[in-house]
C-alpha positions as CSV (number, residue, x, y, z in Angstrom):
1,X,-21.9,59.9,-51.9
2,X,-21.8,62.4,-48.7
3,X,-22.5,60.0,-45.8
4,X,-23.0,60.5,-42.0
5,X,-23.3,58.1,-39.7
6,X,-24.2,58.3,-35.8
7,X,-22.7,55.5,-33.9
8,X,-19.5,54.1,-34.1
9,X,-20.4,51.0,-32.8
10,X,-20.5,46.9,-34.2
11,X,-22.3,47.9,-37.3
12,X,-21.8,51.5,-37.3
13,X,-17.8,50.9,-37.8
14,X,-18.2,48.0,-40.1
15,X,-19.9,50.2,-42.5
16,X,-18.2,53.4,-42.3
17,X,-15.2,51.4,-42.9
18,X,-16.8,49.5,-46.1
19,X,-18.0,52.6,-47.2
20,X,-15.0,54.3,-47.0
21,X,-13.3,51.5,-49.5
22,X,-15.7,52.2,-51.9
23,X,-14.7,55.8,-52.2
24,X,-17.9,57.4,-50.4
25,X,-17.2,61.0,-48.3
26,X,-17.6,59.3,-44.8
27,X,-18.3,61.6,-41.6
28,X,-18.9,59.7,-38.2
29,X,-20.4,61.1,-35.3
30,X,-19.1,59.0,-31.9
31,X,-19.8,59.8,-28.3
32,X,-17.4,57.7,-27.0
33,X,-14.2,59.5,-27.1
34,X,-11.8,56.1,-26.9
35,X,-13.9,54.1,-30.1
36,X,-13.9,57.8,-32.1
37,X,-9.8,58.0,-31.5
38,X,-9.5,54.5,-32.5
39,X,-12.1,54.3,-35.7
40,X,-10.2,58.3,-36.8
41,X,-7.0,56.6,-36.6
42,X,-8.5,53.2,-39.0
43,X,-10.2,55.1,-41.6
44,X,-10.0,57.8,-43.9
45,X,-12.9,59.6,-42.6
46,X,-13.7,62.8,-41.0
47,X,-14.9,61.4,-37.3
48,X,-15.6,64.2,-35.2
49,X,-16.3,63.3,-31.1
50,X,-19.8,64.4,-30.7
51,X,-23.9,63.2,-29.9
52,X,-26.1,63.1,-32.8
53,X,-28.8,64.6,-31.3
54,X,-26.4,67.9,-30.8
55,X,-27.5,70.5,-33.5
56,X,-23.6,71.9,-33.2
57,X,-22.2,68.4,-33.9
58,X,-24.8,68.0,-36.7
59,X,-23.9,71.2,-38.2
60,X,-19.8,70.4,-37.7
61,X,-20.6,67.2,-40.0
62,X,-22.0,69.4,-42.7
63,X,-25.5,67.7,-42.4
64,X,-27.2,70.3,-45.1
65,X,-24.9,68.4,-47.6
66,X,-25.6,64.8,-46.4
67,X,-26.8,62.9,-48.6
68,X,-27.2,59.9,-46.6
69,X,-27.8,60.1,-42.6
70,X,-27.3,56.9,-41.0
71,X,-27.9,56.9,-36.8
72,X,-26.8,53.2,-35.5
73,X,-26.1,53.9,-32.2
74,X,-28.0,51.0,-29.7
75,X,-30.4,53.9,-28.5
76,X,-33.8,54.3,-30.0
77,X,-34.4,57.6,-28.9
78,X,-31.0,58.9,-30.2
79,X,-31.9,57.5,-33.4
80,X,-35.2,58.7,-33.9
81,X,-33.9,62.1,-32.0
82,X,-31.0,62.3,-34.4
83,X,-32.6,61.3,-37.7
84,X,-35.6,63.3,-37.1
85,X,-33.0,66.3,-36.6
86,X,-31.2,65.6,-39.5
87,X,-33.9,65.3,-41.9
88,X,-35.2,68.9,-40.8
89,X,-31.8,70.2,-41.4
90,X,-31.6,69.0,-44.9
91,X,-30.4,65.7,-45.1
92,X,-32.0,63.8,-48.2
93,X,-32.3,60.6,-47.0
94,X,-32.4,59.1,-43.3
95,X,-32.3,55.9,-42.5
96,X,-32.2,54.7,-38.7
97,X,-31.8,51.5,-36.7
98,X,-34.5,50.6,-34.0
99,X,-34.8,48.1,-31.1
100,X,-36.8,44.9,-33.0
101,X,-39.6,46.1,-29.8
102,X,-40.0,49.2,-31.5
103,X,-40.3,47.6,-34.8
104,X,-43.0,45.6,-34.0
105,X,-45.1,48.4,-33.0
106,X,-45.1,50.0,-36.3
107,X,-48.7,48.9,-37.0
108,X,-49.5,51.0,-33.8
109,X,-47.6,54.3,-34.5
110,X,-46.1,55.4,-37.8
111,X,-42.7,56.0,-36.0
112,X,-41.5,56.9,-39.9
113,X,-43.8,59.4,-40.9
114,X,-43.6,61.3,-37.2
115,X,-40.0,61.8,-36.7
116,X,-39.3,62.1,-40.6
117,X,-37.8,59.2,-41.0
118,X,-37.0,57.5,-44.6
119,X,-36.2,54.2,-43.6
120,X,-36.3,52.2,-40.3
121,X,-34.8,49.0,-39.8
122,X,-33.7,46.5,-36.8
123,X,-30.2,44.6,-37.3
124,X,-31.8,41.6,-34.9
125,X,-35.0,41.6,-37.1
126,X,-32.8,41.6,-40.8
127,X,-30.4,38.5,-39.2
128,X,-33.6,37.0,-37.9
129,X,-35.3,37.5,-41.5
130,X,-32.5,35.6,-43.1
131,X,-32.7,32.7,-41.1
132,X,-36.0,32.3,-41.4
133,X,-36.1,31.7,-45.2
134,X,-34.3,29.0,-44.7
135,X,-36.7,27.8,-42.6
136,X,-40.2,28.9,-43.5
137,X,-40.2,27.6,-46.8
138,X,-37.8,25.0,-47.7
139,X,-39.1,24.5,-51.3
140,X,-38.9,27.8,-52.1
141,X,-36.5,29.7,-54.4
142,X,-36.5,33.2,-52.8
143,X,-38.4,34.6,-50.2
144,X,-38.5,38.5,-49.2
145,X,-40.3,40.3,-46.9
146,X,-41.6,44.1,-48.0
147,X,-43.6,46.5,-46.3
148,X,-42.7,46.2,-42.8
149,X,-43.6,42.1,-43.2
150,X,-47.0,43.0,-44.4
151,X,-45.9,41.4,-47.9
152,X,-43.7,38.7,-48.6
153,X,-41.9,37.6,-52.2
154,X,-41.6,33.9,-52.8
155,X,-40.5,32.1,-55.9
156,X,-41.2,28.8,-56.1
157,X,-40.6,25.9,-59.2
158,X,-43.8,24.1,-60.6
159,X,-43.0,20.3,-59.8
160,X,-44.4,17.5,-61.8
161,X,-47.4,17.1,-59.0
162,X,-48.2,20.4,-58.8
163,X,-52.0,21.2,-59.2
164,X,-51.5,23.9,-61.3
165,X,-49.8,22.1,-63.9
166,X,-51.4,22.4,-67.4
167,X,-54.0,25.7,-65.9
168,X,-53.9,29.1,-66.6
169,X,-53.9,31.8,-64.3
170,X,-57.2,32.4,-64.7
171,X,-58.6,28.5,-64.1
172,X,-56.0,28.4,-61.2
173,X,-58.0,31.0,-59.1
174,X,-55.7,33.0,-57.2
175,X,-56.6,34.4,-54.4
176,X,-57.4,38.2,-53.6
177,X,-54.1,40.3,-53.0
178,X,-51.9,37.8,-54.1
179,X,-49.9,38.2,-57.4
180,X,-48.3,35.9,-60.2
181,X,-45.3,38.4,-61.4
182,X,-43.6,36.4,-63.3
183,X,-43.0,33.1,-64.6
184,X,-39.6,32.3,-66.0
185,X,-39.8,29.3,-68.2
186,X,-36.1,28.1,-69.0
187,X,-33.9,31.3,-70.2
188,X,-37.4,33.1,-70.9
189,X,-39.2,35.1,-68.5
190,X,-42.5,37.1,-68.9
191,X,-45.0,39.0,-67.5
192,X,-48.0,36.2,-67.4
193,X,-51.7,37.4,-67.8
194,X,-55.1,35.8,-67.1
195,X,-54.8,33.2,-70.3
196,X,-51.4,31.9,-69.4
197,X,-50.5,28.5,-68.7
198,X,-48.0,27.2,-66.4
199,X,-46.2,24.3,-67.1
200,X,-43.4,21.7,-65.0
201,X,-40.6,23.4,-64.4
202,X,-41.6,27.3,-64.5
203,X,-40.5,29.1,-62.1
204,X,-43.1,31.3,-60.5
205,X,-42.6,34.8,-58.6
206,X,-45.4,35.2,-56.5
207,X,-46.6,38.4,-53.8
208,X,-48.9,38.1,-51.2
209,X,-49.7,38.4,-47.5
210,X,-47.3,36.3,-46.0
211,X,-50.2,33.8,-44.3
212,X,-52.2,34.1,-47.7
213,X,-49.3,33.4,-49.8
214,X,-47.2,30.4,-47.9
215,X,-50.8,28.5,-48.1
216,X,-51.3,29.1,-51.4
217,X,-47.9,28.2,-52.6
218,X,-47.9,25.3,-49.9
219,X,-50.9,24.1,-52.4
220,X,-48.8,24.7,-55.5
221,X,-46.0,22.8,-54.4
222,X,-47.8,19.7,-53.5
223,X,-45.4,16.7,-54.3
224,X,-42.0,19.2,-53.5
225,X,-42.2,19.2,-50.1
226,X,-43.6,17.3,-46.6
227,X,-46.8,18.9,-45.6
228,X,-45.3,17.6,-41.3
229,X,-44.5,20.3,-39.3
230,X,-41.2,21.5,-39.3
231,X,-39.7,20.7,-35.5
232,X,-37.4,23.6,-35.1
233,X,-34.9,24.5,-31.9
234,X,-33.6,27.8,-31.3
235,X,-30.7,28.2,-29.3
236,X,-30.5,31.7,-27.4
237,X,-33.7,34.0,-26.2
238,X,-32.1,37.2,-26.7
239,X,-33.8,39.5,-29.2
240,X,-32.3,37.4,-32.8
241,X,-33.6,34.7,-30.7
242,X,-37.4,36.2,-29.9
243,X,-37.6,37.9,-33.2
244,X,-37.1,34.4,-35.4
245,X,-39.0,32.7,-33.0
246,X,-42.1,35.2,-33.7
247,X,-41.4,35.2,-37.4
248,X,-42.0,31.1,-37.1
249,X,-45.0,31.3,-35.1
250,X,-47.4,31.9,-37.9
251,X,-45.8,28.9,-40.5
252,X,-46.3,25.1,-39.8
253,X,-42.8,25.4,-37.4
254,X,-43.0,23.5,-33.7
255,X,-41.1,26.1,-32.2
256,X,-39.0,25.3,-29.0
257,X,-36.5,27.9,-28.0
258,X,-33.5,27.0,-25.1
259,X,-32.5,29.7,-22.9
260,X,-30.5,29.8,-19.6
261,X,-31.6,32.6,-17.5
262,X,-35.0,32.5,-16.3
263,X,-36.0,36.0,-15.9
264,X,-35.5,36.6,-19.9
265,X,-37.7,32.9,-19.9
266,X,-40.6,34.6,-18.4
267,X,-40.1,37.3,-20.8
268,X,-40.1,35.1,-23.8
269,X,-43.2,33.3,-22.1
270,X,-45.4,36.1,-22.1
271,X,-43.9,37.2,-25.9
272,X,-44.7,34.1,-27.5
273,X,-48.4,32.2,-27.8
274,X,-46.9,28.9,-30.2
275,X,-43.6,28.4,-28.9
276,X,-42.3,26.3,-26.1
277,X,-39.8,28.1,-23.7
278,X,-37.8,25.5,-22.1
279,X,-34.9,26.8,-19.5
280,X,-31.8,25.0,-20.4
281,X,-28.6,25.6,-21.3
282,X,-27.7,24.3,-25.2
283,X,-23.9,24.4,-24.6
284,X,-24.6,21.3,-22.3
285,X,-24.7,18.5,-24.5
286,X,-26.7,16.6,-21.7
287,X,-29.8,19.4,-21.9
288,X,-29.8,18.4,-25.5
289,X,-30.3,14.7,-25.0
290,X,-32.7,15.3,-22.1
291,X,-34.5,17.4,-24.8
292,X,-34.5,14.7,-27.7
293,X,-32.7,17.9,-30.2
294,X,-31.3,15.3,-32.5
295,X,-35.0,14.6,-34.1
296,X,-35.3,18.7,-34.6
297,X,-35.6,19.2,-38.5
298,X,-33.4,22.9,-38.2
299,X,-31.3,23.3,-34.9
300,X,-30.4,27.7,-35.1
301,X,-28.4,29.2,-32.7
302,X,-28.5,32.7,-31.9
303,X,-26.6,33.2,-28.7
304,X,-24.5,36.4,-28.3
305,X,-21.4,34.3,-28.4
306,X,-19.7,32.7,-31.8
307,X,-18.0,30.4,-30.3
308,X,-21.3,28.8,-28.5
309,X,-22.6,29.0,-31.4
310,X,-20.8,27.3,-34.0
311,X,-20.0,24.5,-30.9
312,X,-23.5,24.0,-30.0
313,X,-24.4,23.2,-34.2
314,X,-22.0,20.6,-34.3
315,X,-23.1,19.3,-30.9
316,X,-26.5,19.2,-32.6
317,X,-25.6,17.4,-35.9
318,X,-23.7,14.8,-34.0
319,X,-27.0,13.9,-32.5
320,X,-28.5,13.5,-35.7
321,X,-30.2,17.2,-36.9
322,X,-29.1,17.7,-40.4
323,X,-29.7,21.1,-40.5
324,X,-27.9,23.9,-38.8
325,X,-28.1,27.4,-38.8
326,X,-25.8,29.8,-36.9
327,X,-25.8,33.9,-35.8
328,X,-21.8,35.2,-36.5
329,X,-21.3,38.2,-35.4
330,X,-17.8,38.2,-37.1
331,X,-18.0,38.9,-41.0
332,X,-15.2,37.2,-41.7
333,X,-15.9,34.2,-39.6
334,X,-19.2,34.0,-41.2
335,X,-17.9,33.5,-44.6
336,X,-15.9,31.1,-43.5
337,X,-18.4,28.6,-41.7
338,X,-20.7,29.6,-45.0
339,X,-18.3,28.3,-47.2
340,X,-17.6,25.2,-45.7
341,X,-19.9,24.7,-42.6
342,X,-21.6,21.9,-44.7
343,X,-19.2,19.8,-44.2
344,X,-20.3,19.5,-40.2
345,X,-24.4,20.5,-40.9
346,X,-24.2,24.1,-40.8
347,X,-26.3,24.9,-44.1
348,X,-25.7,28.7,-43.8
349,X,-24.4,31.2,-41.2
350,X,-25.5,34.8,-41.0
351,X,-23.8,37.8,-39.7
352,X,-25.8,40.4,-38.3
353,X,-23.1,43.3,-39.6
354,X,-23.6,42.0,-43.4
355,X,-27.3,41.8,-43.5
356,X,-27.5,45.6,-42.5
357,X,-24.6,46.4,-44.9
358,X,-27.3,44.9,-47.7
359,X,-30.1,46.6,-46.4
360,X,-28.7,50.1,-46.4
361,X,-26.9,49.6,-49.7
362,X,-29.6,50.0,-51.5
363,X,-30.2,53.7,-50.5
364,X,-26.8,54.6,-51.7
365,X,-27.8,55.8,-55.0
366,X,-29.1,59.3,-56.2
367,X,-31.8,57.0,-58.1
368,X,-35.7,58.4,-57.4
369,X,-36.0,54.5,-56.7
370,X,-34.8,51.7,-54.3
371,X,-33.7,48.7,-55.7
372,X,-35.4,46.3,-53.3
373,X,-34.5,42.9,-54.8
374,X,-32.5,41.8,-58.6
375,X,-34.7,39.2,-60.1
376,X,-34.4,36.7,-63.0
377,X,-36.1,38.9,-66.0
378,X,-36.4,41.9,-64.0
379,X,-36.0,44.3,-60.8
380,X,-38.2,45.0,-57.7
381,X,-37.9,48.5,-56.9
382,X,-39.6,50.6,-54.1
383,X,-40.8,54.6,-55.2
384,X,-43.0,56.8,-54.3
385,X,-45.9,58.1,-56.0
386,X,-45.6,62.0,-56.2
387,X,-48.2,64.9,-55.6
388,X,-49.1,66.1,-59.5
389,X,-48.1,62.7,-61.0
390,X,-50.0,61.2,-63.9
391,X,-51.3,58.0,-62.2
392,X,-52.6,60.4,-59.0
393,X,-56.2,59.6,-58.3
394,X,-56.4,57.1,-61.1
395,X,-57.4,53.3,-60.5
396,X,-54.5,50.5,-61.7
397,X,-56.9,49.3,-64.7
398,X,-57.4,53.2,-65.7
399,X,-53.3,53.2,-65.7
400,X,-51.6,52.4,-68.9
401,X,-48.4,51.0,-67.6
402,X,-45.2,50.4,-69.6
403,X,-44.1,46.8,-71.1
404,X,-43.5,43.9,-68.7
405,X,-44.5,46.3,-65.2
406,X,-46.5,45.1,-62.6
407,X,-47.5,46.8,-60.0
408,X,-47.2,44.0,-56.7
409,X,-47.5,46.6,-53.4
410,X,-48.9,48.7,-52.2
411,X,-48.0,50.6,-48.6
412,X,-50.2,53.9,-47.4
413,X,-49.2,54.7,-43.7
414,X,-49.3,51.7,-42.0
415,X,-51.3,49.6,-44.2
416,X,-50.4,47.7,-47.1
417,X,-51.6,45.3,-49.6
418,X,-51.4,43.5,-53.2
419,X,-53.0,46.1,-55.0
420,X,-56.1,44.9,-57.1
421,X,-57.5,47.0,-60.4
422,X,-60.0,49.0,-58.8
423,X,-57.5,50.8,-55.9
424,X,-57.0,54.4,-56.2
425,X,-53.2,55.7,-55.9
426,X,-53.1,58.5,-54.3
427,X,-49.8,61.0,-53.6
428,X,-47.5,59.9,-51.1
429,X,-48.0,56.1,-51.5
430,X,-45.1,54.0,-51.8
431,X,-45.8,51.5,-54.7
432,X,-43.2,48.1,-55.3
433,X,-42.9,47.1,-58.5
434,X,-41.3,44.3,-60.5
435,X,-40.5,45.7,-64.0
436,X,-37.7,45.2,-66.7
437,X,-34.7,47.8,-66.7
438,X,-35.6,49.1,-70.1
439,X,-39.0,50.3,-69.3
440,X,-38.2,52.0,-65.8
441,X,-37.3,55.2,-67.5
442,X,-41.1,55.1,-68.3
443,X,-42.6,54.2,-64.8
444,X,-40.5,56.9,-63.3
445,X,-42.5,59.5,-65.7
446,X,-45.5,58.2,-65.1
447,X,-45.0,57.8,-61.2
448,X,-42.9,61.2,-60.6
């Protein structure tokens, strides 16, 4: 694939260099004439010194025949500028990184749809997503966010005190805009309708509005888990910091986050409505006594340093929490601590670089389709629905859909929803659905 990317930065070299192993044409546009020497001598790429919101540099990288634009740079306006740009110029897909602010201000402004934008994404919200799954729902299998966070994925397994054992779907009463998908019951997974029954042991994938959904699992699950609030300690304020501390706010999480410099304190005050802001500094092992961290169920730390990091998690499990969760910049440092952090409490550390690598991976296809998540029995992709298609103006129940498909989102500007029988699609939508492999050829005809 014919890739560009703007920003020859943390994550912008770490890709263009993965990329480049795997064989993709790799162009890089750099400002900084130092890192662009450095990254052209490292890499077989084409890395010309230039701005990506320059039309002449654009046109030097041979944008017309991109056919993935990438602008990391840590500037939102050169980003938006530069994609926005890019797409008018003929690139087929853009995909930019954004400040997590930005981000969260989607539901005001469709930054996407006015600058041209494919994709948008924030580094600090993707490694702030990750951690949180380990947090928000400890009984659960899987848990993805879609749709900008306005639908979540969670798969959970039917324990032998669940309320639903022994019901159908129909008896259970789901609520509105949440979806069964699938239940996968031993090595056999199906598409379940309104007469079937779930028994112990089934796993159940389940999409929803995150709120809707984690109390309706919650219910489910009764018997898996501890119904007490989860006490949970961040260290670091910074933005990976702010952005899992909002993601926790709205889950049973006592939130209290530990951050040294006042001014960002007041920041993170005014921020968060749920979460205590103490100003301390974690590396201190005193603070942390003073602080009583070794009764925290999850200690995460999220400081811009990996070495405070990884330090301040075994401070913490010496003191008693079981569970630690660490930010590692470094890849190869994170797989490391991953693979045998559990030995001193770290359950799982994340690295910022990866978690965009597996975010933009899945545009690097010429596919009509994203391929959003690989399931047990199936795939969730992301497509769109296209002007002229056959499902156009039709409601779901009107829709005959192919074998083992089912339709789960539903995103039209800046709303989105579990779509129910009676919604209209219209062109333009973007539509996720969990469907096997052999009958995608099928949903593509009728979608496209």
């Amino acid at each position: 694939m014919n890739i560009v990317i703007v920003g020859a930065g943390e994550i912008g070299s770490y890709l263009a260099k993965d990329f480049a192993r795997q064989s993709h044409h790799i162009t890089v546009i750099e400002s900084h004439p130092k890192i662009a020497n450095e990254l052209e001598q490292s890499i077989d790429a084409k890395v010309i010194c230039g701005r990506g919101e320059s039309v002449s540099d654009l046109a030097m990288a041979n944008i017309g025949e991109c056919e993935l634009f990438l602008a990391l740079t840590s500037e939102n306006t050169v980003n938006l500028m530069s994609g926005s740009m890019a797409k008018t110029l003929g690139a087929a897909k853009v995909i930019s990184r954004v400040h997590p602010g930005l981000q969260r201000e989607e539901w005001l402004f469709d930054y996407r749809g006015h600058f041209g934008i494919d994709h948008l994404f924030s580094s600090e919200r993707l490694a702030a997503l990750e951690l949180a799954k380990f947090i928000r729902n400890p009984s659960s299998m899987v848990v993805e966010e879609l749709a900008r966070g306005k639908i979540e994925l969670q798969q959970i397994k039917v324990g032998d005190q669940s309320p639903a054992l022994g019901k159908s779907l129909k008896d259970l009463k789901t609520p509105e805009h949440i979806r069964v998908a699938m239940i996968s019951r031993k090595a056999e997974h199906f598409v379940p309708n309104a007469e079937s029954y779930i028994r112990k042991g089934d796993v159940l994938t389940l999409f929803g509005e995150p709120r809707k959904l984690r109390k309706f699992t919650k219910k489910l699950q009764k018997g898996n888990a501890s119904s007490e609030e989860m006490r949970v300690i961040i260290f670091g304020g910074g933005e990976y910091g702010l952005a899992l501390a909002q993601m926790l706010e709205n889950t049973d999480c006592r939130v209290r986050i530990f951050e040294k410099d006042p001014v960002r304190c007041e920041l993170l005050a005014e921020e968060l409505s749920r979460t205590a802001v103490i100003n301390a500094d974690a590396t201190v092992i005193a603070e942390l006594e003073d602080e009583q961290v070794g009764q925290a169920d999850f200690f995460v730390a999220t400081s811009q340093s990996d070495e405070d990091n990884v330090m301040t998690c075994l401070q913490a499990n010496m003191m008693g929490v079981k569970n630690c969760l660490t930010l590692i910049h470094r890849t190869d440092y994170a797989r490391a601590i991953s693979a045998s952090g559990r030995h001193f409490g770290v359950i799982a550390a994340i690295s910022p670089r990866e978690a965009t690598r597996r975010e933009i991976e899945r545009f690097i296809t010429s596919d009509p389709y994203h391929l959003v998540k690989r399931l047990s029995g199936g795939n969730l992709i992301e497509t769109e629905i296209l002007l002229g298609s056959a499902v156009a103006g039709h409601m779901l129940k009107e829709i005959e859909w192919p074998e083992s498909t089912v339709l789960v989102g539903l995103m039209r500007g800046l709303k989105a929803w579990v779509p129910g029988p009676d919604d209209v699609l219209e062109s333009g939508d973007q539509i996720y659905v969990v469907i096997a492999p052999s009958s995608l050829r099928d949903l593509l005809k009728l979608v496209h």
